[in-house]
C-alpha positions in Angstrom: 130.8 -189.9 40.5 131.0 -189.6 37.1 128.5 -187.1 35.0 126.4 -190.2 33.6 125.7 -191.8 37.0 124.9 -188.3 38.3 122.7 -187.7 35.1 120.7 -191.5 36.1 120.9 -190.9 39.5 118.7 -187.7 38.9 116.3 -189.1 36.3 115.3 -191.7 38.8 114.1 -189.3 41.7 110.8 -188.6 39.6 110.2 -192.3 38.5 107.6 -194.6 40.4 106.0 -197.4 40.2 103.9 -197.9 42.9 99.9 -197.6 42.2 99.2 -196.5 45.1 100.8 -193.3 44.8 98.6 -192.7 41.8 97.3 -189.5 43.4 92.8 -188.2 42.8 91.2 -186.7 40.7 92.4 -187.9 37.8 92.3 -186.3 34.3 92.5 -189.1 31.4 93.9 -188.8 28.2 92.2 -191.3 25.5 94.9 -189.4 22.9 94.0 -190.7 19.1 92.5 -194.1 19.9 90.2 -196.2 17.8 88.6 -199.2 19.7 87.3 -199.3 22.3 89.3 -202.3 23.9 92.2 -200.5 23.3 90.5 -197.8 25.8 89.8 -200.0 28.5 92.2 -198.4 31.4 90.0 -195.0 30.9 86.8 -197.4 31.0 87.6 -199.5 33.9 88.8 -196.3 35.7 85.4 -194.6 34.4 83.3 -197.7 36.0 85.5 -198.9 39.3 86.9 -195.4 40.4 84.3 -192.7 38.4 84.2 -190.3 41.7 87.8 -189.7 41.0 87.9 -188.8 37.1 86.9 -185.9 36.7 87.8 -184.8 32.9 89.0 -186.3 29.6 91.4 -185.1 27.4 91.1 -186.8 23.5 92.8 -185.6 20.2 90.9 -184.3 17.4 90.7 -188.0 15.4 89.6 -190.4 18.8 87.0 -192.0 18.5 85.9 -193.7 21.3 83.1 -191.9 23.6 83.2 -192.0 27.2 80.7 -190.1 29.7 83.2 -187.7 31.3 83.3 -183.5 30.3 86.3 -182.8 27.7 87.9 -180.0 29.4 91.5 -178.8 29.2 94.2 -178.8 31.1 94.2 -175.4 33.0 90.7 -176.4 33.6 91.2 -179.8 35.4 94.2 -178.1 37.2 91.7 -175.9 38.0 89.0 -178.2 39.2 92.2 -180.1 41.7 93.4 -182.7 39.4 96.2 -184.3 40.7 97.2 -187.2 37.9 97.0 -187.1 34.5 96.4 -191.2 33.3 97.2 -192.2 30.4 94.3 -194.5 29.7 94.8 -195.9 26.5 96.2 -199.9 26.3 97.4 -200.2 23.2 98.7 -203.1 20.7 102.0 -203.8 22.2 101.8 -200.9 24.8 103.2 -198.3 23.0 103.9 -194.6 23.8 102.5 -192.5 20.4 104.8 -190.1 19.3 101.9 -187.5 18.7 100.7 -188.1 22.5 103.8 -186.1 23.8 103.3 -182.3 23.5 99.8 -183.2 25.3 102.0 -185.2 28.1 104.6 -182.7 28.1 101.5 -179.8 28.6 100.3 -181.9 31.8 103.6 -182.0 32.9 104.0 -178.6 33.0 101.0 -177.6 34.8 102.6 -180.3 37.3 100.4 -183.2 37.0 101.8 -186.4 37.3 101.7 -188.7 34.7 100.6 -192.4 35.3 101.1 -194.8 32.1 100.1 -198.7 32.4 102.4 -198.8 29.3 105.0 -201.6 28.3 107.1 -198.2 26.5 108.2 -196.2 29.6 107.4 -192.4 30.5 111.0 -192.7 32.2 113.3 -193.8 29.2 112.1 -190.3 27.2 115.0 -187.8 28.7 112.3 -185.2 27.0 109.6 -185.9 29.5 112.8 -186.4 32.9 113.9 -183.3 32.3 111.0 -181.9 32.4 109.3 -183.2 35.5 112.5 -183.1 37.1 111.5 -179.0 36.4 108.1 -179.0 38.0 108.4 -181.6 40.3 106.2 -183.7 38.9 106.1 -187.5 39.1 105.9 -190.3 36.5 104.4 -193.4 37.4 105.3 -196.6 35.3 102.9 -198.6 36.6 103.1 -201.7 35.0 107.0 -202.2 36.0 108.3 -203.0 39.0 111.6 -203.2 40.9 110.1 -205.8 43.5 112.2 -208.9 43.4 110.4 -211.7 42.0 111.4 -215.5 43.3 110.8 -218.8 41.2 107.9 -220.5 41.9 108.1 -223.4 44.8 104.4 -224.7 44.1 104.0 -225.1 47.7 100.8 -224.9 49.0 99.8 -222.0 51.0 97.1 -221.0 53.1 94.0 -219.4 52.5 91.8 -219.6 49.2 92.2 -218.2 46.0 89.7 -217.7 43.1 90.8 -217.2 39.6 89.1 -216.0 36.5 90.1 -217.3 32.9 89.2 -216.7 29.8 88.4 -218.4 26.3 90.0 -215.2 24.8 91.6 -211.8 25.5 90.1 -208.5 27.1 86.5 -210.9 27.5 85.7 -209.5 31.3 88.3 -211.0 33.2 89.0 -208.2 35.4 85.4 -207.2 35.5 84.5 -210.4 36.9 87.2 -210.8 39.5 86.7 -206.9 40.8 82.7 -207.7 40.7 82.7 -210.7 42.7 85.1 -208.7 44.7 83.1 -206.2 45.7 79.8 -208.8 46.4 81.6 -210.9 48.2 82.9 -207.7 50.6 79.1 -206.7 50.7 78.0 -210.0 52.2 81.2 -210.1 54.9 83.6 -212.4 53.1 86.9 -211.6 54.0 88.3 -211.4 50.1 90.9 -209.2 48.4 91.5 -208.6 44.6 94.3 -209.2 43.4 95.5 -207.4 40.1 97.8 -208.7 37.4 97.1 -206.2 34.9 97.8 -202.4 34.5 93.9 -201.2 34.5 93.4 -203.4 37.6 96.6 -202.1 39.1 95.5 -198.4 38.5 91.8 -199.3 39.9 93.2 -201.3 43.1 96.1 -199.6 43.9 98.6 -202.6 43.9 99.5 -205.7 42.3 101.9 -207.0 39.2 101.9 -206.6 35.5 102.0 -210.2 35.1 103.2 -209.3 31.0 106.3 -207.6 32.0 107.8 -210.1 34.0 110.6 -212.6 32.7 108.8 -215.8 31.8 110.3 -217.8 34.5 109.4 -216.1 37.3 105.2 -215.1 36.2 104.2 -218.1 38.6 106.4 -216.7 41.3 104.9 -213.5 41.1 101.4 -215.1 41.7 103.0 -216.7 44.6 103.5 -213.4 45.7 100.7 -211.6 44.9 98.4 -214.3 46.7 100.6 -215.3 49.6 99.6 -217.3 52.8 97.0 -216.2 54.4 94.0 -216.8 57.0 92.4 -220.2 56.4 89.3 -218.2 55.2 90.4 -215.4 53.8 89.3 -215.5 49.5 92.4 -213.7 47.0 89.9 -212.9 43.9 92.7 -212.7 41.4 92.2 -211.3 37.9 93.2 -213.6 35.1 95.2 -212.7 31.8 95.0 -213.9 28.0 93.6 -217.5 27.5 95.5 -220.9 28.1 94.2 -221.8 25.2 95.5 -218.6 22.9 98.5 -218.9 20.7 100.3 -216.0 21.3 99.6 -215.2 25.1 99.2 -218.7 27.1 102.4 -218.7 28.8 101.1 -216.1 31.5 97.6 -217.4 32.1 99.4 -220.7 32.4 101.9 -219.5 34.7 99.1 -217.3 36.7 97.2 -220.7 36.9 100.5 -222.8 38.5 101.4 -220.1 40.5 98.0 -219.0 42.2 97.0 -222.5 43.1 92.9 -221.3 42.4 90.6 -223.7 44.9 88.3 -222.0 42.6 87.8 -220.2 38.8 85.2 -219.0 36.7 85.5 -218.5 33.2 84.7 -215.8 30.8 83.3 -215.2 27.5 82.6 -212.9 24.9 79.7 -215.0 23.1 79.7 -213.1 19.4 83.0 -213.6 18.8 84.3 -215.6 15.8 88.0 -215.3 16.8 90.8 -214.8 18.8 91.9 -211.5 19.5 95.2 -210.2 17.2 95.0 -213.7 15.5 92.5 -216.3 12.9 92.6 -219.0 14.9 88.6 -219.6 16.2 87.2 -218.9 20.1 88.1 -222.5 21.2 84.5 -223.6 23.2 84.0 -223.3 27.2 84.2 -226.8 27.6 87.9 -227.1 26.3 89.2 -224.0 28.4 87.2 -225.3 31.4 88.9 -229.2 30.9 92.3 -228.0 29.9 92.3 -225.9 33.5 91.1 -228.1 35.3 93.8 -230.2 33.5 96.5 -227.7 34.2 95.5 -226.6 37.2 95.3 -230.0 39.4 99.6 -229.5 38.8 99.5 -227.2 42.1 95.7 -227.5 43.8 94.4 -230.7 42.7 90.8 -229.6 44.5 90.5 -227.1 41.9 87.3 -226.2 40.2 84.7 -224.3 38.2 82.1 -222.4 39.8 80.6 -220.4 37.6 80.8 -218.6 33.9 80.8 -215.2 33.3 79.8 -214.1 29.9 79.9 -210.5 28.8 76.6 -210.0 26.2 77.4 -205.9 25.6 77.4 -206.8 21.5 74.9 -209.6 21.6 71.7 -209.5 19.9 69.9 -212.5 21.1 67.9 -213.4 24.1 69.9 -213.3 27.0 68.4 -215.1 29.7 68.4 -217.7 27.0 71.6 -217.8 26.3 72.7 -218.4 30.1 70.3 -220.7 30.6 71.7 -222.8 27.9 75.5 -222.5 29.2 73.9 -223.5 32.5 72.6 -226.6 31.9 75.3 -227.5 29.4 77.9 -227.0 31.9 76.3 -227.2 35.3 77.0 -224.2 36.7 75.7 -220.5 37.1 76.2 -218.3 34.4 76.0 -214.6 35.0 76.7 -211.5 32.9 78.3 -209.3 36.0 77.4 -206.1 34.5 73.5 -207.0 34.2 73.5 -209.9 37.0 76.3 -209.3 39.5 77.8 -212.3 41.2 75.6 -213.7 43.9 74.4 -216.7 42.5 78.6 -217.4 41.8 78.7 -216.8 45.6 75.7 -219.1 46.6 77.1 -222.1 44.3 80.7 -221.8 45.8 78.7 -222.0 49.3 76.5 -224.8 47.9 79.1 -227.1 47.7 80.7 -225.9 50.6 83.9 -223.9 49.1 82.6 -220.5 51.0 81.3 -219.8 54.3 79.9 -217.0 55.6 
């Protein structure tokens, strides 16, 4: 064996990629970020998992606030953490040059390090080498080495609910983890299903639908909703917008391949524009017809149960605002963080989707 493929063959006996390995308490790391979207991994983590974070680590110039104790790391070694999460999602997932002596430090105190990041902890020899040291693991989370087949757009058992978007990072995964969790606290056999890095840290499994070659995004959601029992719900979070130039080929995809009987759509109601681009927040009522549209390719059944609109920066009446949507599109509206799901639940058993 020559000394390269001895050299790769080492590197890769610290590399994983399996969330569920992501070993509690966790220590995040916000490093030097600015907005607070880009800080949604540490904030989903914060809300869905908070008994396991137990510390945040932030460079001098962050500035987003989160409500966990800033405390270093021979202090959160000290306190049992296990794993420390790089909870930053970045614009184009990339690993900042100025977040690796802090990285580097975690390592050395042998904490793994878990990244939802497109760059990867494992293609910086720096960081190998050094958890190859202490034993410590990195975790790539939003790769895989699964296989992914083509789509077949066969129909499978079981039911699936999807939520979309009229934009990006608009409460998708809230939603989906949300109704989730209601739908477990009234007996409904459901599982969430998670396509993105936060809602693979959160869950535990799932595909990062955004690092998959375009050809196969559909087959993943084939996989990550397989057959199932006839009454068994896959909540499956939903990525970008169908409607958004630069990201509609995965939502699209997602749609095809996860054959929704059911989706509810989300909505950030101040917004002027899409995210990263000038083009304008198309309305609800063209995302909602061109899924429905779309979607009738692989479940023909399929349809909207409910909008979920996230109000955290608006400044009007709220009740109002969701009664209007309500009676404009003739279904509940909720805000999940304020409302929950429920009355999502009760419509999809009012017209006989659910059963409980």
């Amino acid at each position: 064996m020559s000394a390269k493929l001895k050299s790769n063959k080492k590197r890769n006996t610290r590399v994983v990629k399996d969330a569920r390995t992501m070993k509690p308490p966790f220590v995040l790391f916000l490093g030097n970020v600015q907005d607070p979207l880009a800080a949604k991994s540490t904030t989903g983590l914060l809300y869905w998992r908070r008994k396991d974070c137990i510390g945040q680590v932030r460079m001098s110039d962050c500035q987003v606030p989160i409500d966990l104790p800033s405390i270093d790391l021979a202090e959160a070694v000290r306190l049992g953490a296990k794993t420390f999460v790089i909870g930053v999602t970045n614009h184009g997932g990339k690993l900042g040059p100025s977040w690796k002596p802090y990285i580097l430090k975690a390592i050395n105190y042998g904490l793994d390090i878990a990244s939802g990041l497109h760059d990867r902890l494992s293609d910086v020899p720096e960081l190998v080498a050094a958890a190859n040291k202490t034993g410590a693991r990195l975790l790539d989370l939003r790769h895989t080495d699964i296989p992914i087949p083509k789509a077949t757009g066969l129909k499978r058992q079981g039911r699936r609910l999807l939520t979309l978007g009229t934009d990006c990072a608009c409460g998708k995964k809230f939603t989906a983890l949300a109704i989730t969790r209601d739908m477990k606290s009234r007996g409904i056999n459901c599982t969430f299903r998670a396509t993105g890095q936060t809602g693979i840290m959160i869950s535990g499994e799932g595909f990062a639908l955004d690092t998959i070659i375009g050809d196969y995004i559909a087959g993943a959601a084939e996989l990550l909703s397989p057959s199932n029992e006839p009454n068994h719900w896959d909540v499956i979070e939903g990525q970008g917008s169908i409607l958004h130039p630069s990201h509609a080929g995965v939502p699209l995809s997602l749609l095809h391949g996860s054959q929704p009987d059911a989706f509810v759509l989300c909505h950030e109601p101040t917004r002027l524009h899409m995210l990263g681009i000038t083009y304008p927040i198309p309305s609800i009522a063209a995302v909602r017809e061109a899924t429905e549209y779309m979607g009738r390719l692989t479940n023909p059944n399929i349809r909207c149960v409910g909008i979920s609109v996230n109000t955290s920066a608006f400044q009007g009446d709220i009740s109002q605002l969701k009664q209007q949507l309500s009676k404009e599109h003739n279904v509940p509206v909720i805000d999940p963080v304020i409302d929950g799901t429920n009355e999502i639940i009760d419509y999809m058993h009012s017209i006989g989707l659910l059963t409980e």
